[in-house]
C-alpha positions, 0 to 999 in steps of 0.5 A: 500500500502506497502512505499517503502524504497530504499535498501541503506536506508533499509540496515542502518535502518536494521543495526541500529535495529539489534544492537549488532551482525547486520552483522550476521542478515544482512547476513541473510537478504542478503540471503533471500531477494537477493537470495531468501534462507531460512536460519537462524538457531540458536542453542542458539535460540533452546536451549533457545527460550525465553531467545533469543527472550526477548534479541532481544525484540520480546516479544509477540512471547516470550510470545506466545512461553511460554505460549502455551504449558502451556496453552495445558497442562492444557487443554489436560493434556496430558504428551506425548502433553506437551513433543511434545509441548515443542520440538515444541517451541525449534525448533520455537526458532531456526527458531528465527533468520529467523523470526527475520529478516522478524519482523525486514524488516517490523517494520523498513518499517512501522516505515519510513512510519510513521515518520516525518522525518529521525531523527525520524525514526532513533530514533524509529527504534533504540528504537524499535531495539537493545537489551534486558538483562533485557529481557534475564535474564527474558528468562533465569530465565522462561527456569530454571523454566520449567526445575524445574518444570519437575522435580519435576512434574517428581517427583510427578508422 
């Protein structure tokens, strides 16, 4: 059974998980929860995919995101695989947002669910939330080595 936490509460414990640009991702999950819309586009998630997750700690879709398609190039080896690959990650990247704030609704929910108490909650919830530099510099240094890696892949061929 899903806990339910009242929308007063939710929309606090929401804002204190985004952080840094929380009215932005509040807008977003005013738009999909109230009026049912699905948007949340991000270019700078498009264009640096890991970069953006890492900042906003969705590390495991990160690492999904970086090695997949390296994981299909070695197994396909196929350039024309790796090159739709690559295009896939980037425009999963820009739905980031989108899937951001669902990961956020649900670990916020399940975070309430199973603390003790409301300081509890809001301390997890904020440890949980936030942001990453350390894990955008991280994403930005992986987004120049694939490019390096292009090429002089490019290069060799």
């Amino acid at each position: 059974m899903i806990p339910v936490v009242e929308p007063p509460q939710l929309e606090k414990d929401l804002r204190l998980f985004f952080g840094p640009n929380a009215m932005k991702f509040m807008s977003l999950w005013r738009a999909r929860r109230l009026r049912g819309k699905n948007i949340g586009f991000s270019f700078t998630s498009f264009l640096f995919p890991q970069a953006w997750l890492l900042y906003r700690k969705m590390y495991l879709t990160a690492a999904a995101l970086t090695v997949a398609p390296i994981a299909i190039a070695l197994f396909f080896q196929s350039t024309a695989l790796s090159n739709v690959t690559g295009v896939t990650v980037s425009i999963l990247g820009g739905l980031g947002p989108r899937y951001y704030v669902d990961t956020a609704e649900a670990l916020v929910i399940e975070i309430r669910s199973q603390s003790q108490t409301d300081e509890e909650a809001r301390s997890t919830i904020a440890e949980a939330g936030g942001v990453s530099r350390p894990g955008a510099a991280l994403g930005f240094l992986i987004f120049l080595s694939t490019v390096a890696l292009a090429i002089v892949t490019k290069h060799i061929h």
